[in-house]
C-alpha positions as a Python dict, from the first residue, in 0.01 Angstrom:
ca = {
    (1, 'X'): (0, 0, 0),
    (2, 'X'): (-126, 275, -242),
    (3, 'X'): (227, 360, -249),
    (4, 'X'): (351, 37, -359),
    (5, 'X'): (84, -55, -625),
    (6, 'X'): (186, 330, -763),
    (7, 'X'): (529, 248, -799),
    (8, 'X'): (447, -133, -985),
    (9, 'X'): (274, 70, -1221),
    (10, 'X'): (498, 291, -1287),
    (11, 'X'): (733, 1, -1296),
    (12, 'X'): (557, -166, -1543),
    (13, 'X'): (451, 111, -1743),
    (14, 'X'): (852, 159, -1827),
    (15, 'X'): (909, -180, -1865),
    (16, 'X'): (652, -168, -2153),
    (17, 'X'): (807, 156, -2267),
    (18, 'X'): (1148, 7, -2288),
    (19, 'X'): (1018, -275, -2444),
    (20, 'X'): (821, -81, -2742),
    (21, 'X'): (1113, 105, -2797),
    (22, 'X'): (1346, -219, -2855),
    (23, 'X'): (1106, -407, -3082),
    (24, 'X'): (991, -69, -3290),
    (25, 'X'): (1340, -22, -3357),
    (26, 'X'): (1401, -367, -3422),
    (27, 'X'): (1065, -306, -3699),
    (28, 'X'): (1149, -22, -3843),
    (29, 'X'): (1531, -99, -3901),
    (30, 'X'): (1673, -225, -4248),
    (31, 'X'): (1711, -627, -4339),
    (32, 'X'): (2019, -726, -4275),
    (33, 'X'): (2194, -754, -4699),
    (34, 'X'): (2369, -1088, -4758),
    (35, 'X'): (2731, -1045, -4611),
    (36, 'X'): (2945, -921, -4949),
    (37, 'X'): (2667, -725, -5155),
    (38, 'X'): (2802, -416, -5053),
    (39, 'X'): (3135, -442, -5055),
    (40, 'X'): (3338, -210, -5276),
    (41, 'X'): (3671, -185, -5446),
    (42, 'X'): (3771, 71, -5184),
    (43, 'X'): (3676, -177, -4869),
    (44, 'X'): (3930, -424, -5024),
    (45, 'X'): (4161, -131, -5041),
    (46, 'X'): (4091, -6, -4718),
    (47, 'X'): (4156, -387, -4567),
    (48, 'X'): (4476, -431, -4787),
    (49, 'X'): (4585, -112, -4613),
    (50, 'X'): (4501, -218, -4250),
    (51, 'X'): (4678, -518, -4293),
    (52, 'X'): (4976, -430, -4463),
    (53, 'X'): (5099, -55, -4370),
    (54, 'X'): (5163, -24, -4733),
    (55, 'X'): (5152, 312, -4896),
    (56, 'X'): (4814, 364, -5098),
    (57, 'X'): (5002, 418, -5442),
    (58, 'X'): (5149, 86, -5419),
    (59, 'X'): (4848, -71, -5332),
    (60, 'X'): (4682, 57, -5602),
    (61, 'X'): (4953, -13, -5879),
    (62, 'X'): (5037, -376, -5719),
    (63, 'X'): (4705, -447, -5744),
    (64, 'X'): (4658, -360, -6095),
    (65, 'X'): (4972, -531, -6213),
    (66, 'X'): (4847, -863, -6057),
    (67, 'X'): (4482, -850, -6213),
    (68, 'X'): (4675, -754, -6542),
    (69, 'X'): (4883, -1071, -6512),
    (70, 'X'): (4618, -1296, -6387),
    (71, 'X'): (4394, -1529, -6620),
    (72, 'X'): (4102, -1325, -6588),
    (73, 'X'): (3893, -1238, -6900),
    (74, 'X'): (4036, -880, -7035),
    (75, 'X'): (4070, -759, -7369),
    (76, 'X'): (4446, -669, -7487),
    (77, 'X'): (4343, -310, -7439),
    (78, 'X'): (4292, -351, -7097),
    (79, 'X'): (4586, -534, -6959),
    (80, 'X'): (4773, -275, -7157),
    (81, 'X'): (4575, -37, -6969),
    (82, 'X'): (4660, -175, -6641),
    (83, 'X'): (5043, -203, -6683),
    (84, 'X'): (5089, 190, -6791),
    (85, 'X'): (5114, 333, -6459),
    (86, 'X'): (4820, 566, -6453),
    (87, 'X'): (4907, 871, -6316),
    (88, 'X'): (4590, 844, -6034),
    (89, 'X'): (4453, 645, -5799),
    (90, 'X'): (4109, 761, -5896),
    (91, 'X'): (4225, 604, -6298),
    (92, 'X'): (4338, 328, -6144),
    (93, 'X'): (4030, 224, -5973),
    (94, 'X'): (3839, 324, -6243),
    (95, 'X'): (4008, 87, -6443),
    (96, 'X'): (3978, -222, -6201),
    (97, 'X'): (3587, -188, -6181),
    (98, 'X'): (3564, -277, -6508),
    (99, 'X'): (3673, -607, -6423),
    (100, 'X'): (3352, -879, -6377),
    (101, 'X'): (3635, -1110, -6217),
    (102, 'X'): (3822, -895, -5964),
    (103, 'X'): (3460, -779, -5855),
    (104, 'X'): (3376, -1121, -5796),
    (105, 'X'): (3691, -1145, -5581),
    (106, 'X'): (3586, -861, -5414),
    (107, 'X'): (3241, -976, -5346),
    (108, 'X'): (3419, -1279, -5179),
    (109, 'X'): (3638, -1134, -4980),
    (110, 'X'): (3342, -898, -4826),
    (111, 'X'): (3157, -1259, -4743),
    (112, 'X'): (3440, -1400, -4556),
    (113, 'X'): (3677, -1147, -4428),
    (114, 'X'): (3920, -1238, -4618),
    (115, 'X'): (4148, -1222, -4881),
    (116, 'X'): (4266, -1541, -5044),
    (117, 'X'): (4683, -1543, -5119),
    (118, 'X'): (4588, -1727, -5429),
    (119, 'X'): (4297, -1506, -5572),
    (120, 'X'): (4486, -1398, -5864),
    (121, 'X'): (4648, -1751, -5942),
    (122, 'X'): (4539, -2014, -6171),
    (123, 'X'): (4500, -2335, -5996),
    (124, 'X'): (4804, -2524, -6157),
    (125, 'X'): (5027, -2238, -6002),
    (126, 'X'): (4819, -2263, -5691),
    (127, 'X'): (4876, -2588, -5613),
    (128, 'X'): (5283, -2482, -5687),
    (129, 'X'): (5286, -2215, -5448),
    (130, 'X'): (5101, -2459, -5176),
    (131, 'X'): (5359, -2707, -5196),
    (132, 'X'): (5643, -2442, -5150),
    (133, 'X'): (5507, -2218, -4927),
    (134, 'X'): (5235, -2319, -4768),
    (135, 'X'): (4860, -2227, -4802),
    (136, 'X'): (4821, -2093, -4408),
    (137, 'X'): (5011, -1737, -4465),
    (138, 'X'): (4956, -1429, -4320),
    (139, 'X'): (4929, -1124, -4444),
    (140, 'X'): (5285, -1034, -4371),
    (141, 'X'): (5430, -1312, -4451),
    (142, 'X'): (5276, -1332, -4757),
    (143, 'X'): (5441, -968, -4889),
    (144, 'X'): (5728, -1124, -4702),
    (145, 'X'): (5789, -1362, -4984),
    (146, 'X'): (5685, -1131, -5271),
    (147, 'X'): (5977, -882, -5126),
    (148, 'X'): (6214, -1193, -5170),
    (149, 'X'): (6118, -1290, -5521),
    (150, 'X'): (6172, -930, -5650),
    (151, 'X'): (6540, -978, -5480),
    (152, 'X'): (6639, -1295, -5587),
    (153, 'X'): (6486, -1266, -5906),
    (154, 'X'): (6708, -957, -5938),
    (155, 'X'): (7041, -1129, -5869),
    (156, 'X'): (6911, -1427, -6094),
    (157, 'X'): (6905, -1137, -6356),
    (158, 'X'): (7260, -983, -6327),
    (159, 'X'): (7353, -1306, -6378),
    (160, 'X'): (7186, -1417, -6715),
    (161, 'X'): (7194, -1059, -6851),
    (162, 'X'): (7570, -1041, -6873),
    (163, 'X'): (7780, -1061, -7218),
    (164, 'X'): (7766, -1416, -7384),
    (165, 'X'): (8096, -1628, -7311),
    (166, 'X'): (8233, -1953, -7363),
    (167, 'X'): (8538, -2153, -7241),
    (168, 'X'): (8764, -2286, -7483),
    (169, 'X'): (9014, -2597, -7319),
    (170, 'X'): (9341, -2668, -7465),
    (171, 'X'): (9589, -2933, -7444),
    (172, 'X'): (9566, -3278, -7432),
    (173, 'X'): (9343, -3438, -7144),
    (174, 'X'): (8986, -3453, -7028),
    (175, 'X'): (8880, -3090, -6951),
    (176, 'X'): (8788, -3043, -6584),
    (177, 'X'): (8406, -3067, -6554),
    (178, 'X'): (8352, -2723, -6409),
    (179, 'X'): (8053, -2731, -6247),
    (180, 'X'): (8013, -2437, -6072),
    (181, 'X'): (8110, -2221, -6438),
    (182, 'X'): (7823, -2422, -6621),
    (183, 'X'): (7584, -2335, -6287),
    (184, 'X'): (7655, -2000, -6382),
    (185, 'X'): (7569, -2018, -6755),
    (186, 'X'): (7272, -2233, -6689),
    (187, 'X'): (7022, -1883, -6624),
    (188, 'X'): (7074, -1784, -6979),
    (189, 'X'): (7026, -2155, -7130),
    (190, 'X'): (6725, -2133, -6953),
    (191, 'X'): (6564, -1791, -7105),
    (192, 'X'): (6375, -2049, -7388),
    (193, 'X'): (6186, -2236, -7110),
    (194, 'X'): (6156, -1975, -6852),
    (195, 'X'): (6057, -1631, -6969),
    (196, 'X'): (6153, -1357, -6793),
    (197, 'X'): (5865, -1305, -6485),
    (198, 'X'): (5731, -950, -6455),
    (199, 'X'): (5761, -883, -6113),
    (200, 'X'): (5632, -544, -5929),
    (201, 'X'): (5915, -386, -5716),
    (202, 'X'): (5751, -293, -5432),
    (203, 'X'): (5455, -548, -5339),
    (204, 'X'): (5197, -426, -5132),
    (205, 'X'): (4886, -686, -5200),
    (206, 'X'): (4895, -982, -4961),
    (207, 'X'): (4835, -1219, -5254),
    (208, 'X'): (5056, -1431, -5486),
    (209, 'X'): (5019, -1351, -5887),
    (210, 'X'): (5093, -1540, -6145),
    (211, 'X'): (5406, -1397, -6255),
    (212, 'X'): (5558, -1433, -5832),
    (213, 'X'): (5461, -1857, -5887),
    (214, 'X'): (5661, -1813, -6225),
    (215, 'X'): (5962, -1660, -6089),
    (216, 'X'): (5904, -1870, -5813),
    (217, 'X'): (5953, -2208, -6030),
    (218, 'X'): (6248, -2050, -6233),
    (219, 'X'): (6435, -2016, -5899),
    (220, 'X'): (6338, -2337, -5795),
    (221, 'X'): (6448, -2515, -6099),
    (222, 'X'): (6776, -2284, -6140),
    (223, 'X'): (6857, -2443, -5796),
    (224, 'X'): (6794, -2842, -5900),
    (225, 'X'): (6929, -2771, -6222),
    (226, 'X'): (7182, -3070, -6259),
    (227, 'X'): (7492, -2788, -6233),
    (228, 'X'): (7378, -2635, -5968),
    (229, 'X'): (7354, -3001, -5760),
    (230, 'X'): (7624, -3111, -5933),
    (231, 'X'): (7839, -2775, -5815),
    (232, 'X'): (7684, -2832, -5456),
    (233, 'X'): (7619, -3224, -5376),
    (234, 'X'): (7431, -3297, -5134),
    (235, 'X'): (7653, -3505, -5029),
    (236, 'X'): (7892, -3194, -4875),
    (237, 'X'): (7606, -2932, -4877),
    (238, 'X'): (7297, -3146, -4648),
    (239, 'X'): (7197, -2868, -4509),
    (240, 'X'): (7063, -2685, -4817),
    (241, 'X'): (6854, -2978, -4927),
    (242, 'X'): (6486, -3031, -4791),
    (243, 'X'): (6399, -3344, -4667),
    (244, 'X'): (6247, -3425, -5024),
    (245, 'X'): (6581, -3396, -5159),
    (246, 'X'): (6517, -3039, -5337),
    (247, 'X'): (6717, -2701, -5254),
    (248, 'X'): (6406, -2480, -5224),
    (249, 'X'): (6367, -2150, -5355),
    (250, 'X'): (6521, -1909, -5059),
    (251, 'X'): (6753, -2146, -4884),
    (252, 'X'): (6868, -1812, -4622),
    (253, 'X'): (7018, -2037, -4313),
    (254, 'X'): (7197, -2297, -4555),
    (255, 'X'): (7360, -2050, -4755),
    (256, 'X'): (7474, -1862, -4475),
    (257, 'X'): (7649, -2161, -4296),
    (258, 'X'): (7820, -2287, -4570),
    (259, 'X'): (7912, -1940, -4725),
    (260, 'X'): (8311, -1978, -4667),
    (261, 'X'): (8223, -2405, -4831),
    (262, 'X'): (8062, -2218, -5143),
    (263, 'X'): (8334, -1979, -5173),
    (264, 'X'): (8587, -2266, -5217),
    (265, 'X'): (8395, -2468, -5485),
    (266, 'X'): (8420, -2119, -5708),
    (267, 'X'): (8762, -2044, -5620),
    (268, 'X'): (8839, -2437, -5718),
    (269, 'X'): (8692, -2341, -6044),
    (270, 'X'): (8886, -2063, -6150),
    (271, 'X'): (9190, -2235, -6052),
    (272, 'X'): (9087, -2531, -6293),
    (273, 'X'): (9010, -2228, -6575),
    (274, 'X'): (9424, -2115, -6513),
    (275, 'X'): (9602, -2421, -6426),
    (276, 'X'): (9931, -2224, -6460),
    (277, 'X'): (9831, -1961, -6209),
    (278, 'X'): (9901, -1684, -6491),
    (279, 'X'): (9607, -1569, -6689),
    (280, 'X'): (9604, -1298, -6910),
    (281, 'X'): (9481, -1002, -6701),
    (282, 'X'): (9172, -899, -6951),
    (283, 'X'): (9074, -1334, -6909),
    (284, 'X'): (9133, -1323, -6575),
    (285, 'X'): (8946, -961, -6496),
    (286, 'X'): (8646, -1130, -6732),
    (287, 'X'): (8608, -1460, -6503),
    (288, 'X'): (8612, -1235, -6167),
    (289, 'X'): (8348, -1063, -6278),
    (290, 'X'): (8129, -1343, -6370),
    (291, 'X'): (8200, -1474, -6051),
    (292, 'X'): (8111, -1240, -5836),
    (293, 'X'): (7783, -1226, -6012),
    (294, 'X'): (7733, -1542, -5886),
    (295, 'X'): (7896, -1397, -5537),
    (296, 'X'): (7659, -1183, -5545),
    (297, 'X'): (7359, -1416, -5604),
    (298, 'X'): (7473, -1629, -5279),
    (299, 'X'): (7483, -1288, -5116),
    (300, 'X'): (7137, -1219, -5170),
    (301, 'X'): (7032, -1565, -5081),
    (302, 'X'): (7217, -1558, -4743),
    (303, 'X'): (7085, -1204, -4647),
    (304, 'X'): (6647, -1270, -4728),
    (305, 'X'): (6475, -1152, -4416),
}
């Protein structure tokens, strides 16, 4: 008996040991902060990492380039600043602290978790990037697409940048209507309306900028440019048209089915530019070339991961 009640209260005695201990440290620990009010530029970086397995360079200079390109309130000086490649990390950072807005996106993201694809995007080009590509994208997928811009914009670009030219007809007749030749000058026609995006090469931030939703709609309207439909109907081509009657932006599995279809329209069109079948080599050797710039573009288009 004097056994037992020893034991209860020794019992008890650690019970209220145990439970002392749990509420004094529950006293003497810290208030929890509101979730984001310490979050720093280096947990986004850290996160951007994680998620990403991009190198920490890129990261850094991706991330600069977008905040330079964005709509938030900087001076001249410092989008300059931004855009010269700063030769550290640590300059780099130093840099994007100074910005009220991209602190308030950093604030956010330490509240929720996340990092919203459309941070650095005006809400006009938001709601543009939503209705092409969706607004539930991961991480991956995200610099998925960014990767594709830079590559399609790039084969956009070998085609606009080469050497003005223009087809004279002769003889009597209507001249053939040459669709897939105008679809080819149509990039350069379109340099007043559509300035040339400012894309980084190697994109390493899981969010859209402004300058990926402006390259974005250049593609896009290259594509339902009236040569371009007119060069491939829908009528022979349903396959590359989405059901709202649009070719969209990075039409990979369309392309790639009807690559040997496509190949014909531009070999019908340089058959229509030499009716005779004998062009003068330097003619003919200038009209390969500009086709397979255009080759080249499909190319790219049929081969996005």
């Amino acid at each position: 008996m004097n056994r037992f009640l020893s034991f209860l209260a020794l019992f008890t005695g650690f019970a209220l040991l145990v439970l002392f201990i749990t509420v004094g440290a529950g006293y003497f620990s810290k208030p929890p902060k509101e979730p984001g009010d310490d979050t720093t530029l280096d947990d986004l970086l850290e996160f951007i990492q994680k998620s990403t397995a991009s190198e920490s360079l890129s990261i850094h200079e991706d991330l600069a380039e977008m905040t330079a390109a964005s709509t938030f309130r900087m001076t001249d000086e410092q989008r300059k600043n931004l855009r010269q490649s700063p030769t550290s990390t640590t300059e780099i950072k130093t840099q994007l602290t100074q910005i009220p807005e991209l602190n308030a996106v950093i604030k956010t993201y330490g509240r929720s978790g996340e990092l919203s694809p459309f941070a650095f995007v005006d809400e006009k080009r938001q709601t543009f990037l939503k209705e092409i590509l969706g607004d539930s994208l991961s991480p991956q997928q995200i610099i998925q697409h960014r990767q594709r811009l830079t590559k399609v914009i790039s084969a956009f670009n070998s085609i606009r940048d080469q050497d003005e030219w223009n087809i004279k007809v002769s003889g009597g007749g209507d001249p053939p209507p040459l669709w897939l030749m105008k679809t080819i000058s149509k990039p350069t026609q379109m340099i007043e309306t559509h300035p040339q995006p400012r894309l980084y090469l190697k994109p390493a931030v899981p969010c859209f900028s402004n300058e990926d939703a402006d390259a974005l709609q250049l593609i896009s309207d290259y594509h339902n440019s009236e040569p371009f439909t007119k060069a491939f109907p829908k009528a022979k081509f349903p396959k590359l048209y989405d059901r709202n009657g649009k070719i969209p932006p990075f039409p990979t599995a369309a392309v790639k089915a009807y690559r040997t279809e496509m190949e014909k329209v531009i070999l019908l069109d340089r058959a229509e530019l030499f009716p005779d079948g004998k062009p003068p080599e330097e003619y003919a050797k200038a009209v390969d070339e500009i086709l397979d710039r255009f080759r080249a573009y499909l190319n790219t288009l049929a081969e996005l991961e």
